[in-house]
N, C-alpha and C positions, 0 to 999 in steps of 0.2 A: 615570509608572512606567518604571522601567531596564529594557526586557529581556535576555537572554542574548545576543540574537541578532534585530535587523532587517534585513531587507531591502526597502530603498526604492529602487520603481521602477527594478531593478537591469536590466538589460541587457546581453549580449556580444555579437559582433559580428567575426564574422573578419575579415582583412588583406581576403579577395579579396569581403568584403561578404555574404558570408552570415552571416542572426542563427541566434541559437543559442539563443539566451533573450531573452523580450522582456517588458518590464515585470514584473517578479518582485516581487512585496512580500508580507512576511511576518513575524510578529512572534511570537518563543518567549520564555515565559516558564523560569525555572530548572528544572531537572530535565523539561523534558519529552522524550517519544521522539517527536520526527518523522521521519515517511517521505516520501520521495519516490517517487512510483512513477509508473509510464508505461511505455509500447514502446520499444526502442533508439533512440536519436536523438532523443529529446524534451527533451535538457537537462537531463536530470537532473542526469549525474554532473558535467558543466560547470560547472552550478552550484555544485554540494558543490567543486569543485575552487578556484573563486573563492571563497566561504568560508573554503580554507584557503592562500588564496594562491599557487596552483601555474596559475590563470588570471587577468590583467586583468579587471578593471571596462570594461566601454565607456562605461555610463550609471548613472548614481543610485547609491546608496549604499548600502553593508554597515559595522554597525554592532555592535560585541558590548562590551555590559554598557556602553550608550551614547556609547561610545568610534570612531571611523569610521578602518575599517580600508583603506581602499582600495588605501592605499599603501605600508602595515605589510608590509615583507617578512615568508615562511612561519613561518622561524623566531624571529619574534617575537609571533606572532599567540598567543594562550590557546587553541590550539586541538592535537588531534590527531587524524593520520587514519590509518585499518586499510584496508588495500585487498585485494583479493579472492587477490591470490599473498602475502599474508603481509609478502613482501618483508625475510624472517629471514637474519642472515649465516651462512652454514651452518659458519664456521672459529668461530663462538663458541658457549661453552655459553648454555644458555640465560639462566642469572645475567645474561651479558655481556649478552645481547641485550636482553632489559628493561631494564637499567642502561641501554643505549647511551645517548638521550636526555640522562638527569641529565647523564651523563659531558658530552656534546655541547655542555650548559649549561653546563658548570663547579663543579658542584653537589661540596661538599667530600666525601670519601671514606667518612667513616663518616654522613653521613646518607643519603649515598647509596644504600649498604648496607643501613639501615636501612629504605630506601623501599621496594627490591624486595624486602627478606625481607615487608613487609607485605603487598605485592598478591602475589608468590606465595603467602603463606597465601591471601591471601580466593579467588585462583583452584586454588586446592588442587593449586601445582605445585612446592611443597619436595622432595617425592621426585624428580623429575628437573630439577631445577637446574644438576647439572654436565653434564647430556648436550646434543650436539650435535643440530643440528634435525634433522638424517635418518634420525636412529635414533627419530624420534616419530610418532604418528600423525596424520592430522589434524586431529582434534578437539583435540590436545593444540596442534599449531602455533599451530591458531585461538584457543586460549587464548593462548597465546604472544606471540600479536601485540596481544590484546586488552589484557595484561598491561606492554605494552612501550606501549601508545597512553595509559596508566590513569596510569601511574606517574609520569610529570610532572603531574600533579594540572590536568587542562586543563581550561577554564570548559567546551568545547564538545569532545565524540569526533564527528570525522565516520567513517561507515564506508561504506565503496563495495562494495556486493555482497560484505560479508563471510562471507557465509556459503555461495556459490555453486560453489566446490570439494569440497563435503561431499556424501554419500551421503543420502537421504531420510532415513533413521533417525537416523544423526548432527546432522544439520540442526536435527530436532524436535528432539532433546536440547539442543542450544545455544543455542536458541529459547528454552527455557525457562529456562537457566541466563541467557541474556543480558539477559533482562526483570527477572531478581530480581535482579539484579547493577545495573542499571542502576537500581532502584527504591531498595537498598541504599545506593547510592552518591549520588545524588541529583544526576549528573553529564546535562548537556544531552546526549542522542545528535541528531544528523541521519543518518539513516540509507536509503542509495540503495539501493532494488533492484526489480528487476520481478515478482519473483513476488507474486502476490497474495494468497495464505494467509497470508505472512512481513508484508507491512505492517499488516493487517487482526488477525494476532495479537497482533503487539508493539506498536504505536503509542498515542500518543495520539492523534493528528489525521496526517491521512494528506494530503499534496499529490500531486493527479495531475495529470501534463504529458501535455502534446498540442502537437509541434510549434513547442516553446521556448515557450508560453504555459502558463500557468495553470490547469487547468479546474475547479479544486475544491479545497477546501481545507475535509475535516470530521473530528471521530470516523469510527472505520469504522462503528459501525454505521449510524449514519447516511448516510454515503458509502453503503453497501450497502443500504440501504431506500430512501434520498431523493437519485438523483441530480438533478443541477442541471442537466448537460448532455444533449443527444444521444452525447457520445462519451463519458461519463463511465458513464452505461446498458449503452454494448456494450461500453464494456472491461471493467468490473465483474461481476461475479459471469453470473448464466446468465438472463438476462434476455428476455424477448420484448418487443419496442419494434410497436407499431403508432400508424399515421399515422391524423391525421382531424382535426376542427377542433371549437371549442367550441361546443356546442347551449346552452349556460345550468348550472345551477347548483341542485340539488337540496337545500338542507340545507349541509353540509358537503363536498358531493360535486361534483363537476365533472361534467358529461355531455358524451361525445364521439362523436360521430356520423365512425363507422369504416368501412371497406369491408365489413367483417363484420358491421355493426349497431351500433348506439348503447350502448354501455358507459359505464363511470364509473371516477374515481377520486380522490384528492386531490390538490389544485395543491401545489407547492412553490416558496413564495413566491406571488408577483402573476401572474396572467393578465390578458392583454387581454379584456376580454368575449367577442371575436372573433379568429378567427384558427388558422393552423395549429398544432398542438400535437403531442405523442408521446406518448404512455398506454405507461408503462414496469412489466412486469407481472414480478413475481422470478417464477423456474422453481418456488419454493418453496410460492409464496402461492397454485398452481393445482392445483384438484381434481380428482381424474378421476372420470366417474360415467357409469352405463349409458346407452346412448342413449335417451332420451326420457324420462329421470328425472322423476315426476311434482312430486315434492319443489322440482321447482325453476323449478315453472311460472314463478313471479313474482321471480326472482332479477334483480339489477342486470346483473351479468356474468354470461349463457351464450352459448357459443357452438359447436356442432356443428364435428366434430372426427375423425380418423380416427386409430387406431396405425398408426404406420409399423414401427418399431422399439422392443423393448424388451430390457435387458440390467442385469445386476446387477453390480457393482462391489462387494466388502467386501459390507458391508450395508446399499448403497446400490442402490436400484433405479434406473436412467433411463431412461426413456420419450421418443419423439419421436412425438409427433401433429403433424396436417397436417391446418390448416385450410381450410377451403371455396374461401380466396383463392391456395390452392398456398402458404401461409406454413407454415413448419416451425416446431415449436412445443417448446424443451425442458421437461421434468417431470423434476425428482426428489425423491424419500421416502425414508424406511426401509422395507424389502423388504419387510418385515411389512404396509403398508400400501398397496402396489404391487406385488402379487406376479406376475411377469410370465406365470406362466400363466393369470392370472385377463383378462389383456391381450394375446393374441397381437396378432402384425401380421395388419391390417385389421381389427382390431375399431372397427365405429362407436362412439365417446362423445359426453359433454357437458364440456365444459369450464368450471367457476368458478371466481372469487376474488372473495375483499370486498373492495368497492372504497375500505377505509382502509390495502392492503397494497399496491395499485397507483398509483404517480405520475403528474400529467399535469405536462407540461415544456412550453416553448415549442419549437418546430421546429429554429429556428435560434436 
């Protein structure tokens, strides 16, 4: 099988010796949307940058539509990238600025023409065609740029925190425009950014870095119910991680004997029989209930629980309780079903979840 897009065993590696990315491999098939996401400095954008040739290869190989590009200068690569300022000539109207590209190619005049009247339809910017970039907003730049990355018809858009200039409101709007656009178009995105709503909405398969490595590479939801790592658990979503080691194996269920008591939950992937592990619990999959619920004499996971704090967001309740061991513990529901006066701070509870919505992981 050709993909769009491999990376094999790639690696960089600055002059003065520091890696940047280590062992990278990854394999996109046509039209998909991948994310990269991670904290500043984990190699992301480095990567997406050797992809479109704007960094060396130190180690292994980049390959698109089975062709190994290592050494293919930028402007010959199937590739386009949008970066986070746009990077629009502000002396050209917009026409110019989409064209530039073709022009840049050599591409003959009236097909040229004829390419940017088309992506200005599909991004619905024929009304302001002859205006200059500063007289637009930036929703419309972002189009702008997206429409200027489209229009060389490239096998692979890379996009670097393209949407990281925008307002909250505007952001979700383009979110949603650049998913169906992307879906329409049937064009590979790789697509870098660190917010985690943004990879988790648009992606197919999301890669999270840690440190110029690897650590995950799934769908979000999955990413978000089943992480693989210990760092993949606390960067994602609102998670409670508690440490303990394997007691055995009930059914389907792993048993981990905690500082808190012997709980449970599902492996992901292979456990040693033995051994240290993480019981990665979502903020989602935990119940709040009266203290000494009789309901739950015989429940897999309880564990005795204090309010610290509660506070409502939207129509988002969040709760912090604090367990027995001084561990802080986040909750959130819809208000309706966390209503913080039913919760003040210091109320004693019970804390559960079923143990096929909590992960055990290995430690290290």
């Amino acid at each position: 099988m050709i993909f769009d897009l491999e990376l094999n065993s790639v690696g960089k590696v600055y002059d003065n010796g520091t890696p940047a990315v280590i062992d990278f491999n990854l394999s996109v098939t046509k039209g998909e949307f991948i994310a990269f996401l991670g904290p500043s400095g984990c190699g992301k954008t480095t990567t997406l940058r050797m992809i479109a040739g704007f960094e060396s290869i130190s180690s292994g190989d980049m390959l698109i539509r089975g062709e190994r590009m290592n050494d293919v200068p930028p402007q010959r690569r199937p590739t386009s990238m949008i970066f986070q300022s746009y990077a629009l000539f502000p002396h050209m109207s917009v026409r110019r600025n989409v064209g530039y590209g073709l022009e840049v190619k050599g591409v003959a005049k009236a097909e040229r023409e004829a390419k940017v009247d088309r992506i200005l339809a599909t991004l619905g910017l024929e009304d302001i065609a002859e205006r200059k970039p500063e007289k637009l907003s930036g929703g419309q730049r972002q189009r702008i740029a997206l429409a200027r990355g489209l229009v060389v018809e490239p096998d692979i858009l890379l996009l670097d925190e393209p949407l990281g200039a925008l307002d909250a409101n505007l952001r979700k709007a383009i979110q949603n425009e650049l998913k169906l656009l992307q879906k329409s178009l049937g064009v590979t995105f790789i697509f870098v950014t660190h917010a985690q709503s943004e990879a988790l909405a648009l992606s197919d398969r999301i890669v999270v870095m840690n440190q110029g490595r690897v650590e995950q590479i799934s769908p979000p939801h999955q990413l978000y119910t089943r992480p693989n790592t210990p760092f993949v658990a606390q960067f994602i979503g609102r998670n409670t991680v508690l440490s303990g080691e394997v007691a055995g194996n009930e059914g389907e269920d792993v048993v981990v004997t905690t500082g808190i008591g012997t709980l449970a939950g599902r492996a992901n992937g292979t456990l040693a029989s033995k051994g240290r592990v993480n019981l990665v619990v979502p903020a989602e999959a935990i119940e709040v209930h009266a203290a000494g619920a009789a309901a739950l004499a015989g429940a897999k996971n309880r564990v005795d629980a204090r309010i610290e704090r509660s506070e409502v967001v939207g129509h988002i309740a969040h709760l912090t309780a604090r367990l027995g061991d001084g561990r802080a513990v986040s909750l959130e529901a819809h208000v309706d079903k966390y209503r913080p006066d039913d919760f003040p701070a210091g109320t004693p509870v019970l804390l559960s979840w079923n143990p096929a919505e909590a992960t055990v992981i290995p430690a290290h």
